[in-house]
KOLLUMTI-633385 format. One record per residue: residue number from 0; residue in one letter; x, y, z of N, C-alpha, C in turn. Coordinates in nm, 2 decimals. Example, Ala and Ser with C-alpha at 12.3 -4.5 7.8 and 13.67 -1.06 7.14 Angstrom:
(rec 0, 'A', (1.32, -0.57, 0.78), (1.23, -0.45, 0.78), (1.32, -0.33, 0.78)),
(rec 1, 'S', (1.28, -0.22, 0.71), (1.37, -0.11, 0.71), (1.29, 0.00, 0.79)),
REM end
This chain:
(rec 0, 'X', (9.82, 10.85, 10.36), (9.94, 10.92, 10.31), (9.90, 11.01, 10.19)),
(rec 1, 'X', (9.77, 11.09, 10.20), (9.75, 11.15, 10.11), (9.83, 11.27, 10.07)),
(rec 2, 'X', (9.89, 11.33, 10.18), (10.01, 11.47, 10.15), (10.12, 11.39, 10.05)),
(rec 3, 'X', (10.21, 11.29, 10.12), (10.31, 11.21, 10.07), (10.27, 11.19, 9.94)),
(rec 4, 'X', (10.11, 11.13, 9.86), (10.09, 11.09, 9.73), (10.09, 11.21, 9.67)),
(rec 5, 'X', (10.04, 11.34, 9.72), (10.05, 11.39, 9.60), (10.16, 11.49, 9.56)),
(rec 6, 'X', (10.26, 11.50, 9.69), (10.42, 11.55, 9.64), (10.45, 11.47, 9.59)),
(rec 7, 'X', (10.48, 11.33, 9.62), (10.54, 11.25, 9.51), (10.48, 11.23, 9.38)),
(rec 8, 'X', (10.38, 11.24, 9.36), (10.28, 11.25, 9.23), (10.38, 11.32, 9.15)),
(rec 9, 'X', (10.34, 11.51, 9.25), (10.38, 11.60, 9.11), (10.53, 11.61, 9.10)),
(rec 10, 'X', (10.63, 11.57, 9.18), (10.74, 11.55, 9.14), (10.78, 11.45, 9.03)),
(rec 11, 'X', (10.75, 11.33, 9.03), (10.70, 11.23, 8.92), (10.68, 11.30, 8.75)),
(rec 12, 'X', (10.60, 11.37, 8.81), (10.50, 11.40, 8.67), (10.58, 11.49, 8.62)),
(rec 13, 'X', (10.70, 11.59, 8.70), (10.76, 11.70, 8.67), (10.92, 11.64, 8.62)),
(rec 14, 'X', (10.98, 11.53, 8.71), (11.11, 11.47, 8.65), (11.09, 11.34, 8.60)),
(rec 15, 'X', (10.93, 11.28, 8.55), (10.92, 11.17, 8.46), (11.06, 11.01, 8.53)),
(rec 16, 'X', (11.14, 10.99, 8.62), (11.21, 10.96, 8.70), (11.21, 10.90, 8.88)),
(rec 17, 'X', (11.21, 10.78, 8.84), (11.15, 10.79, 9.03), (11.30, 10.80, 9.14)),
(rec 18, 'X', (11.42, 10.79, 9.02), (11.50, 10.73, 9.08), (11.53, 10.92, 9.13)),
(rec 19, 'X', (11.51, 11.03, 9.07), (11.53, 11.15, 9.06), (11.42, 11.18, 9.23)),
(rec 20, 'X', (11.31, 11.13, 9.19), (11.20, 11.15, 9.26), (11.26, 11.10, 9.45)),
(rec 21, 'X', (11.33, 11.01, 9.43), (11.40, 10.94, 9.57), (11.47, 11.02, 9.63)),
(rec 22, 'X', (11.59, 11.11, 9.53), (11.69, 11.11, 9.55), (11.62, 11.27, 9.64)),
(rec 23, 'X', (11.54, 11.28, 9.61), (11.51, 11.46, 9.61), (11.39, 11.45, 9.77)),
(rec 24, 'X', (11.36, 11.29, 9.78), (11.27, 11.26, 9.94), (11.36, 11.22, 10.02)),
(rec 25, 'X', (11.42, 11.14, 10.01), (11.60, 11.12, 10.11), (11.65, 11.20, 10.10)),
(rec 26, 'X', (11.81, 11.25, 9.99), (11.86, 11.36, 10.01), (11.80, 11.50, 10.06)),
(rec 27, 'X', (11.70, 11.53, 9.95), (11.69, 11.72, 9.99), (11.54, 11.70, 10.09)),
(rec 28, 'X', (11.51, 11.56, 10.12), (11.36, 11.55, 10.24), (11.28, 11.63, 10.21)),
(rec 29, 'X', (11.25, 11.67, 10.09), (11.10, 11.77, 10.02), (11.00, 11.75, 10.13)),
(rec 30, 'X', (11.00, 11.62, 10.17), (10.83, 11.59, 10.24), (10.88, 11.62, 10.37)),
(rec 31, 'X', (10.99, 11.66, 10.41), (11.00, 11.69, 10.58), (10.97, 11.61, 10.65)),
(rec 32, 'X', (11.03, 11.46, 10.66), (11.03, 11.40, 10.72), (11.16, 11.37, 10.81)),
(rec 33, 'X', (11.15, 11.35, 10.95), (11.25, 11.36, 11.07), (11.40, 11.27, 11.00)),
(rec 34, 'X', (11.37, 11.15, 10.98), (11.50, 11.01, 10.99), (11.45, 10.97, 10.82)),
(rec 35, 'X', (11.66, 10.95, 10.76), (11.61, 10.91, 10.67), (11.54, 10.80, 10.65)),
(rec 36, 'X', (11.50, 10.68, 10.74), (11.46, 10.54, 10.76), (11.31, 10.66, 10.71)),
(rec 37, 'X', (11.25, 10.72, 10.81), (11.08, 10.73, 10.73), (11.09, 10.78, 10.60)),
(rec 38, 'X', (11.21, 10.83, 10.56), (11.17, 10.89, 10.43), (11.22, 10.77, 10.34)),
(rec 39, 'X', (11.29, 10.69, 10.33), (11.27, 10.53, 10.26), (11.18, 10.50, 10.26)),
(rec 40, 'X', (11.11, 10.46, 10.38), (11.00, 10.37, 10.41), (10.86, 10.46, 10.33)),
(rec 41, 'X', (10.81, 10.57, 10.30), (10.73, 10.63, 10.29), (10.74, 10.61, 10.14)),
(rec 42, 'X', (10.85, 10.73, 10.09), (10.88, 10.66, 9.96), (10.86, 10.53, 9.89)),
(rec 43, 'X', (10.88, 10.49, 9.96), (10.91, 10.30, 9.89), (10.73, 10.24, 9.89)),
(rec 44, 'X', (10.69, 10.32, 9.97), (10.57, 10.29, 10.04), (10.46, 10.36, 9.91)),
(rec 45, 'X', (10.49, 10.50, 9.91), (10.42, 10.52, 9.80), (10.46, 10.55, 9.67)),
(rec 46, 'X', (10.57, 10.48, 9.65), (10.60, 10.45, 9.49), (10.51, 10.32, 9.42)),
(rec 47, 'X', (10.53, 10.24, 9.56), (10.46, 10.11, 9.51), (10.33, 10.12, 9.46)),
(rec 48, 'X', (10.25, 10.20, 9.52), (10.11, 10.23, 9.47), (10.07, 10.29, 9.38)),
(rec 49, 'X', (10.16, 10.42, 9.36), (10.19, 10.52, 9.22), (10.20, 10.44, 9.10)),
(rec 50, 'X', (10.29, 10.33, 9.12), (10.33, 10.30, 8.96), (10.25, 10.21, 8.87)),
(rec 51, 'X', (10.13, 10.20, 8.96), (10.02, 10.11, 8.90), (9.97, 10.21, 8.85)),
(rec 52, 'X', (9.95, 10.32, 8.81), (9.87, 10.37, 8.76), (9.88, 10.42, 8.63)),
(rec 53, 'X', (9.80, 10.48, 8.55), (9.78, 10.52, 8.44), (9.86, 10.73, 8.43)),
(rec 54, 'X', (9.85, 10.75, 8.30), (9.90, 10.90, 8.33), (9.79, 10.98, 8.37)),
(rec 55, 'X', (9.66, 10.93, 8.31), (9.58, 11.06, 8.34), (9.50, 10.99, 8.49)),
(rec 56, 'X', (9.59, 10.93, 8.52), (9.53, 10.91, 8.70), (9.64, 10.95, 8.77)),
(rec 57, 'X', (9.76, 10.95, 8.73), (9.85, 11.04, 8.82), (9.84, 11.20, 8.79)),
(rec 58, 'X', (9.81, 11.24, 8.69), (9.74, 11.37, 8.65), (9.57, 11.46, 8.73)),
(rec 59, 'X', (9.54, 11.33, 8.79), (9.41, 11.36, 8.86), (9.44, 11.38, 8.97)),
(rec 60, 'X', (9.56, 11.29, 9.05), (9.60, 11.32, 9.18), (9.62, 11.44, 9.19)),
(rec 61, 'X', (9.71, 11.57, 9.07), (9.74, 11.70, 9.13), (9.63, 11.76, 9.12)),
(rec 62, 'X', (9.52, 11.71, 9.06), (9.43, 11.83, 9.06), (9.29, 11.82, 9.07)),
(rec 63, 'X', (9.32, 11.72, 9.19), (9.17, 11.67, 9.24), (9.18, 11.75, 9.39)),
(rec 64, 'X', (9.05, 11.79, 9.48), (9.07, 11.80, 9.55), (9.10, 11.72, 9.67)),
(rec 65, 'X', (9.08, 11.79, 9.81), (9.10, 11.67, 9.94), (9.02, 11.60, 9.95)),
(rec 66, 'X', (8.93, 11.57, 9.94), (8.82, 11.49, 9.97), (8.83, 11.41, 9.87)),
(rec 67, 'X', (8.84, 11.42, 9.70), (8.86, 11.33, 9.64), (9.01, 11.27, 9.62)),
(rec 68, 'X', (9.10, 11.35, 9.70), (9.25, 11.23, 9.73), (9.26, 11.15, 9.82)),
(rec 69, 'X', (9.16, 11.18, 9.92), (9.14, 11.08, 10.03), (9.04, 10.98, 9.96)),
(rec 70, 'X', (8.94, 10.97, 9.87), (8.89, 10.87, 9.80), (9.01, 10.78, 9.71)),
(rec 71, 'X', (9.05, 10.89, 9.66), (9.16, 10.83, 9.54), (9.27, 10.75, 9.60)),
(rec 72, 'X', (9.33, 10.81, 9.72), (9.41, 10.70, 9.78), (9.35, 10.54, 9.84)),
(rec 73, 'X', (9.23, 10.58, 9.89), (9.15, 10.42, 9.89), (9.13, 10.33, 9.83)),
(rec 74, 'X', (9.14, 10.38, 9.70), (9.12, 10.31, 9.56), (9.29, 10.29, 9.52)),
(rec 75, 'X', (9.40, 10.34, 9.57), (9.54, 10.31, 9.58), (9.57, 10.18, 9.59)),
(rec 76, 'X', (9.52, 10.23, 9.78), (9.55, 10.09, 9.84), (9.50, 9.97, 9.88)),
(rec 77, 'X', (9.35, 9.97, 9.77), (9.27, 9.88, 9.74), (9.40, 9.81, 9.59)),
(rec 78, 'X', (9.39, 9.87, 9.53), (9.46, 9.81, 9.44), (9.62, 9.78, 9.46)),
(rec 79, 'X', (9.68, 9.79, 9.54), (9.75, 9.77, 9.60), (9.78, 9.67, 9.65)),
(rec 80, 'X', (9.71, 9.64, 9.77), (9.67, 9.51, 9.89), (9.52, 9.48, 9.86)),
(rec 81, 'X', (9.52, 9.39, 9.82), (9.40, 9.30, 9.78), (9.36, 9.28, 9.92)),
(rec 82, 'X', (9.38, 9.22, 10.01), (9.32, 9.22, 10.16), (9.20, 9.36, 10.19)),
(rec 83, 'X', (9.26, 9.49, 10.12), (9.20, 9.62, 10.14), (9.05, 9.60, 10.08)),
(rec 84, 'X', (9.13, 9.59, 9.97), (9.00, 9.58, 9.85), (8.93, 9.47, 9.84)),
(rec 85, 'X', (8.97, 9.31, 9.88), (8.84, 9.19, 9.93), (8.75, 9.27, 10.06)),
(rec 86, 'X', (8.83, 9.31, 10.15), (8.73, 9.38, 10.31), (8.66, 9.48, 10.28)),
(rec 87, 'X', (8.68, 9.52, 10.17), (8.53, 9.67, 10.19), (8.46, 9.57, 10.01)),
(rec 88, 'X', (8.48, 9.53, 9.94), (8.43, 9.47, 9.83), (8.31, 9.35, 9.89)),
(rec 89, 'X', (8.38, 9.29, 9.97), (8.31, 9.14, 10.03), (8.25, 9.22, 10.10)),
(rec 90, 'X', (8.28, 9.30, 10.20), (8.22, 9.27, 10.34), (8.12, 9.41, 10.39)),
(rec 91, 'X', (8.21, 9.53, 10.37), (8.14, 9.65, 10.39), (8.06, 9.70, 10.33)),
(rec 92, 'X', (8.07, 9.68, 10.16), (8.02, 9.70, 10.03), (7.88, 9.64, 10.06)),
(rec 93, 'X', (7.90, 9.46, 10.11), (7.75, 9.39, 10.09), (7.68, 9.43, 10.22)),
(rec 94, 'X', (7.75, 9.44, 10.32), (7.63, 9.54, 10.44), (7.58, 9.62, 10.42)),
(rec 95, 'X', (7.64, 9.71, 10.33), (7.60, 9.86, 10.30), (7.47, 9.81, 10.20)),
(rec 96, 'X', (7.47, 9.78, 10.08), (7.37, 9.70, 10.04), (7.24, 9.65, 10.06)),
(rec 97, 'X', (7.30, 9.58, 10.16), (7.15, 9.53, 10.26), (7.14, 9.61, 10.34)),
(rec 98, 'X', (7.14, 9.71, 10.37), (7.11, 9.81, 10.48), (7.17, 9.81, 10.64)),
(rec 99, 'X', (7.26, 9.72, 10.59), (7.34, 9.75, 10.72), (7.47, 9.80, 10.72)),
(rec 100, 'X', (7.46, 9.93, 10.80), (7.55, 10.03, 10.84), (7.67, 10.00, 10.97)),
(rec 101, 'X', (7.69, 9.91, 11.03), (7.76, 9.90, 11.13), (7.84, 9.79, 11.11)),
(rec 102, 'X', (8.00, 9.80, 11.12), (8.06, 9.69, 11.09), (8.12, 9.65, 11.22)),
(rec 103, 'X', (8.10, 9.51, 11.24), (8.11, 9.44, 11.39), (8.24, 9.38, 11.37)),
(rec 104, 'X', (8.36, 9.36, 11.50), (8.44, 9.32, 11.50), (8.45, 9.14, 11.47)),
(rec 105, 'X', (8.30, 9.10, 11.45), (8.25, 8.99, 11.42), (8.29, 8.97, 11.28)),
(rec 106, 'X', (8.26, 9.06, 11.21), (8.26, 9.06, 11.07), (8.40, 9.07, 11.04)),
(rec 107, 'X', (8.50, 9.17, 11.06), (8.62, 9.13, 11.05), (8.69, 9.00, 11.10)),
(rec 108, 'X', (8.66, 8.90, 11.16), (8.74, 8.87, 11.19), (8.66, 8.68, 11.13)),
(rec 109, 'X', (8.59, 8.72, 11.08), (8.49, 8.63, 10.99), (8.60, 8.64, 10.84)),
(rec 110, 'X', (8.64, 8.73, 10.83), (8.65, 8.75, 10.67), (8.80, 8.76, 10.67)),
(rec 111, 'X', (8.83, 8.79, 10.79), (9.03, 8.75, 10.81), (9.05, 8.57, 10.81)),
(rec 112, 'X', (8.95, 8.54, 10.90), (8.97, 8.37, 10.85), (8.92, 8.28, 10.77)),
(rec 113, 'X', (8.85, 8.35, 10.68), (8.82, 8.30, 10.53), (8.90, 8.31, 10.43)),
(rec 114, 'X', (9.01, 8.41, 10.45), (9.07, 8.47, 10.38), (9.25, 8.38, 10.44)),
(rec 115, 'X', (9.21, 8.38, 10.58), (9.36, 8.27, 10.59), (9.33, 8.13, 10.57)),
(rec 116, 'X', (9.21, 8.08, 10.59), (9.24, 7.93, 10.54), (9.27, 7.87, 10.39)),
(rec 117, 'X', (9.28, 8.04, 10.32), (9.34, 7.98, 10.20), (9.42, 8.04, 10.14)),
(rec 118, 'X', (9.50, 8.09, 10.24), (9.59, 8.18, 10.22), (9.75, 8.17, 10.32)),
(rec 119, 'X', (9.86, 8.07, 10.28), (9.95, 8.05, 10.31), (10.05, 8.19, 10.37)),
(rec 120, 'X', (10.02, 8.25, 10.29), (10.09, 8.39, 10.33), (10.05, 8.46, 10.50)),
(rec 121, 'X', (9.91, 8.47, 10.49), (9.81, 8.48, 10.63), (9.83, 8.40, 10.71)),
(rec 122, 'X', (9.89, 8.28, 10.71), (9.86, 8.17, 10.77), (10.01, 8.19, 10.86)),
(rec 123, 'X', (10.10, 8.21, 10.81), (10.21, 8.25, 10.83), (10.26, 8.39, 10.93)),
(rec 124, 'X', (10.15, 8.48, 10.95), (10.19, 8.60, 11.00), (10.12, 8.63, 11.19)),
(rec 125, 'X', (10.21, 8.66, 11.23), (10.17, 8.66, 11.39), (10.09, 8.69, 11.43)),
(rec 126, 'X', (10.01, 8.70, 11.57), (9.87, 8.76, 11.60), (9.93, 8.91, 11.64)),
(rec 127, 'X', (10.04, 9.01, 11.65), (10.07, 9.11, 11.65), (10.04, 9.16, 11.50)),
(rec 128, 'X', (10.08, 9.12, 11.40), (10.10, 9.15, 11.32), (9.96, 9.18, 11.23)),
(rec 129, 'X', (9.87, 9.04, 11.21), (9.70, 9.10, 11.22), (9.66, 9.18, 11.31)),
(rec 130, 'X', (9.67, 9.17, 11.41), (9.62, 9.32, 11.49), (9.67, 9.45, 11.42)),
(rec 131, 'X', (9.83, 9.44, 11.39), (9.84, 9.58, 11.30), (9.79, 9.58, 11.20)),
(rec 132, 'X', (9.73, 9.45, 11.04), (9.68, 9.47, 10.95), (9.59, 9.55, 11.01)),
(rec 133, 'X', (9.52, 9.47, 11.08), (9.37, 9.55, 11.09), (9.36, 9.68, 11.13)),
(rec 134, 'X', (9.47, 9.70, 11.25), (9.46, 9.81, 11.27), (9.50, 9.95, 11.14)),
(rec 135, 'X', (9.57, 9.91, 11.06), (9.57, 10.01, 10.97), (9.45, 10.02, 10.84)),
(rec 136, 'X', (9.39, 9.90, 10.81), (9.26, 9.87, 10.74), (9.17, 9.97, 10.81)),
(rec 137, 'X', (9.17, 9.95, 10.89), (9.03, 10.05, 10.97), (9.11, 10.23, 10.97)),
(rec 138, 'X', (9.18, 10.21, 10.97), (9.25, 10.36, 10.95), (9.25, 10.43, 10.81)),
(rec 139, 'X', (9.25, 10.30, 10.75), (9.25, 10.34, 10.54), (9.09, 10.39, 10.58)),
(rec 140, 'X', (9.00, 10.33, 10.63), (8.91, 10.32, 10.62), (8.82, 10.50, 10.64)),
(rec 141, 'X', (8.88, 10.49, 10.80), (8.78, 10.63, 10.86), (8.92, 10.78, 10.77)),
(rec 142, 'X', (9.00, 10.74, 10.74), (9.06, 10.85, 10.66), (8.98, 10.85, 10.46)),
(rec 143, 'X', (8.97, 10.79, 10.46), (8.90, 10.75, 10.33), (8.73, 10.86, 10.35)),
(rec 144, 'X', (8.71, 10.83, 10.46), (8.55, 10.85, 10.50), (8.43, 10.76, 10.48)),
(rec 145, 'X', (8.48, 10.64, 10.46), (8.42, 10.49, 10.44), (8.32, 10.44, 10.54)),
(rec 146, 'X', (8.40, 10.47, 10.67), (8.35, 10.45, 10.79), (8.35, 10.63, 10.83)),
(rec 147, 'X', (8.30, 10.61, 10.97), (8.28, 10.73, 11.03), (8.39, 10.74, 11.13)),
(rec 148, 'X', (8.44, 10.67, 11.21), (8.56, 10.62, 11.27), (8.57, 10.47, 11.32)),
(rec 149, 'X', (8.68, 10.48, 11.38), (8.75, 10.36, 11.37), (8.69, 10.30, 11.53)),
(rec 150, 'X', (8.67, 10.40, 11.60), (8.62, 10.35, 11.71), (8.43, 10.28, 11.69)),
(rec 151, 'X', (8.35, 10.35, 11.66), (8.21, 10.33, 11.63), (8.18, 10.19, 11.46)),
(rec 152, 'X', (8.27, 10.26, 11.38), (8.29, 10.15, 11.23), (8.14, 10.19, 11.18)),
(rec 153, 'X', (8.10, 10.29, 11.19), (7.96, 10.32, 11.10), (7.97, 10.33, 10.94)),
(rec 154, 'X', (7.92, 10.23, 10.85), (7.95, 10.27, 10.70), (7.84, 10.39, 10.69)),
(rec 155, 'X', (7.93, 10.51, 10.60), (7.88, 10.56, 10.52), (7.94, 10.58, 10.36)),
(rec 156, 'X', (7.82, 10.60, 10.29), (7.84, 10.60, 10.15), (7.93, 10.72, 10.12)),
(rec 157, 'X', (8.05, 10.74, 10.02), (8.11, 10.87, 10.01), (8.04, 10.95, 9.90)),
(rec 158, 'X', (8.03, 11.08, 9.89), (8.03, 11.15, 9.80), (8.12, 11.08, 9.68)),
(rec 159, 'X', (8.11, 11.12, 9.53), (8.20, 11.05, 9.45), (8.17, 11.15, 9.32)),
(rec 160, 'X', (8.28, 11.21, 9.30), (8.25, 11.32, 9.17), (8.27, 11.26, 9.05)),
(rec 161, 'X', (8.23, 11.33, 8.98), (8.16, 11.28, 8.82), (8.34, 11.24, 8.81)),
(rec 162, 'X', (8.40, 11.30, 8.79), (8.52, 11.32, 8.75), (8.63, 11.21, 8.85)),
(rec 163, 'X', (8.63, 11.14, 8.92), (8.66, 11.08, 9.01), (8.62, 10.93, 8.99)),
(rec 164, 'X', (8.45, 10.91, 8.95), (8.41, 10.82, 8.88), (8.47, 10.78, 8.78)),
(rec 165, 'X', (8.47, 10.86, 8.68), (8.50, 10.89, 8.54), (8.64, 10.79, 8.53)),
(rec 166, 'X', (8.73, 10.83, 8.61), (8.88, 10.80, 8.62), (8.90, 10.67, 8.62)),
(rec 167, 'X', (8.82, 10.62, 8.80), (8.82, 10.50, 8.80), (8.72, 10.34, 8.74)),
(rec 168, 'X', (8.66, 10.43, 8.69), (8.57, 10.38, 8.55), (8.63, 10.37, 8.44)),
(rec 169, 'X', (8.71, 10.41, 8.40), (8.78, 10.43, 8.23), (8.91, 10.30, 8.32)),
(rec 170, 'X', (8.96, 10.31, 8.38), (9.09, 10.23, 8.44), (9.09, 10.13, 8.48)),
(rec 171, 'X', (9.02, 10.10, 8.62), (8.99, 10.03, 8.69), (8.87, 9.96, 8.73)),
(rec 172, 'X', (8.71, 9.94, 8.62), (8.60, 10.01, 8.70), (8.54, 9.87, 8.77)),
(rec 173, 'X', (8.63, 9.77, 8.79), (8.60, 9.69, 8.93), (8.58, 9.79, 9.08)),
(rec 174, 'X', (8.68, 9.87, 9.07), (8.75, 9.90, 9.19), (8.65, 10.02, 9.22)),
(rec 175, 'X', (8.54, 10.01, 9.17), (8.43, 10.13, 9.18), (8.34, 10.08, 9.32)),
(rec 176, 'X', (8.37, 9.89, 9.33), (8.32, 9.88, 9.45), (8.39, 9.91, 9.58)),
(rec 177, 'X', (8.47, 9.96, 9.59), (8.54, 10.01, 9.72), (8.48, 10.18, 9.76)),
(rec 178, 'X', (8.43, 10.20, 9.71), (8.33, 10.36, 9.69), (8.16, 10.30, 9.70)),
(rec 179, 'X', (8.14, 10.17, 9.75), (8.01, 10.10, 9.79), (7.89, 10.10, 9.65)),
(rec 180, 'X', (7.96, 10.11, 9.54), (7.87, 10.07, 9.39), (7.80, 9.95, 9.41)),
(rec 181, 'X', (7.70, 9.91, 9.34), (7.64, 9.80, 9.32), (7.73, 9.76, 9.21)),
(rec 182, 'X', (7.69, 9.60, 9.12), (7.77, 9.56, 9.00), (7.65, 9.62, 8.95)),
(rec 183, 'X', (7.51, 9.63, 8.97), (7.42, 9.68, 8.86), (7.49, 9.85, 8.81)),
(rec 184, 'X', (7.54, 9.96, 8.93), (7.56, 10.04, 8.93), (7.66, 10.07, 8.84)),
(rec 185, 'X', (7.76, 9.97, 8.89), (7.90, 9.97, 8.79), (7.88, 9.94, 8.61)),
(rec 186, 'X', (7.79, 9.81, 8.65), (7.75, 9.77, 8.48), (7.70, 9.91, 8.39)),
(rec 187, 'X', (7.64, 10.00, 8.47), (7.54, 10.11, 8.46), (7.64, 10.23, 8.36)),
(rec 188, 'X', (7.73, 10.28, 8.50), (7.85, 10.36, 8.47), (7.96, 10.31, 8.34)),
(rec 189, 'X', (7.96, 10.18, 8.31), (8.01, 10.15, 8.25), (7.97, 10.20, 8.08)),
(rec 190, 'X', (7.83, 10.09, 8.08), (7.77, 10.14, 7.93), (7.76, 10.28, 7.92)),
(rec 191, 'X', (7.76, 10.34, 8.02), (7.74, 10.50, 7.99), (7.88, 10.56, 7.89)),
(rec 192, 'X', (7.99, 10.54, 8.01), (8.11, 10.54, 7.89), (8.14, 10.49, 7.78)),
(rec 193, 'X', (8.07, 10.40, 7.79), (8.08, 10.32, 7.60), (7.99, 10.36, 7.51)),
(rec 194, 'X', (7.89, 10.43, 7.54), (7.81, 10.51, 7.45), (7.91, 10.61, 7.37)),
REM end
């Protein structure tokens, strides 16, 4: 939903208002969406992610480019859904690491039942319904550029601009392992900004 994040971004940032921000994606449908049900659903969908943030990270959304709002939204909805950001932190991150580039449907489904046997919430949701988690995980994934696609699951490391770093380093800089950092790398980036 990177178009959707960054119209609602700069409307945000321009009427300070989300309730203004709603009224202007339902009523006047800025984002051009068909039925009002997707323009709720999208909205609601990416307000939730938006409001976690800081101002000079909603200020980065307008004026970062595409490549780095498709990063920046992965780092969204890592923060966001923790399921996002455990599966590429635990699982993608530590392959990549060890030099392994290819993520097996073995692996997913290793780290979805690690993750439900202690997790009442998981434990509770249908086998339709994990098939859709996943299916949209792997979609965060190859739109992000994480993977190569969703068919193959090849990790590749992303490009990551000074300025992109910077952001989610000053804010967040856990979430620097969803962009495949080491903690050495992160500890790294870190002291640098504390100098």
């Amino acid at each position: 939903m990177t178009y959707e994040t960054e119209q609602l971004t700069g409307l945000y940032l321009e009427h300070q208002d989300w309730a203004k921000v709603q009224q202007l994606v339902i009523d006047d449908n800025v984002l051009q969406k068909g039925t009002v049900s997707t323009r709720k659903r999208e909205f609601a969908e990416v307000k939730k992610r938006l409001k976690k943030l800081s101002d000079d990270e909603l200020k980065f959304i307008v004026g970062c480019t595409t490549d780095e709002l498709k990063l920046f939204c992965l780092y969204l909805c890592s923060r966001t859904y923790r399921l996002v950001y455990e599966f590429v932190a635990e699982v993608i991150r530590d392959k990549y690491l060890m030099f392994d580039y290819s993520i097996l449907d073995s692996d997913y489904v290793r780290f979805i039942e690690s993750k439900t046997a202690s997790s009442v919430k998981l434990q509770s949701i249908t086998e339709k319904t994990q098939y859709k988690i996943k299916q949209v995980i792997f979609r965060i994934l190859e739109q992000a550029t994480l993977i190569d696609s969703v068919k193959t699951k090849n990790i590749q490391k992303p490009y990551i601009s000074e300025e992109l770093q910077s952001i989610v380093s000053k804010n967040s800089p856990n979430y620097l392992s969803v962009f495949l950092y080491s903690d050495t790398d992160i500890q790294v980036i870190q002291e640098d900004l504390n100098v």
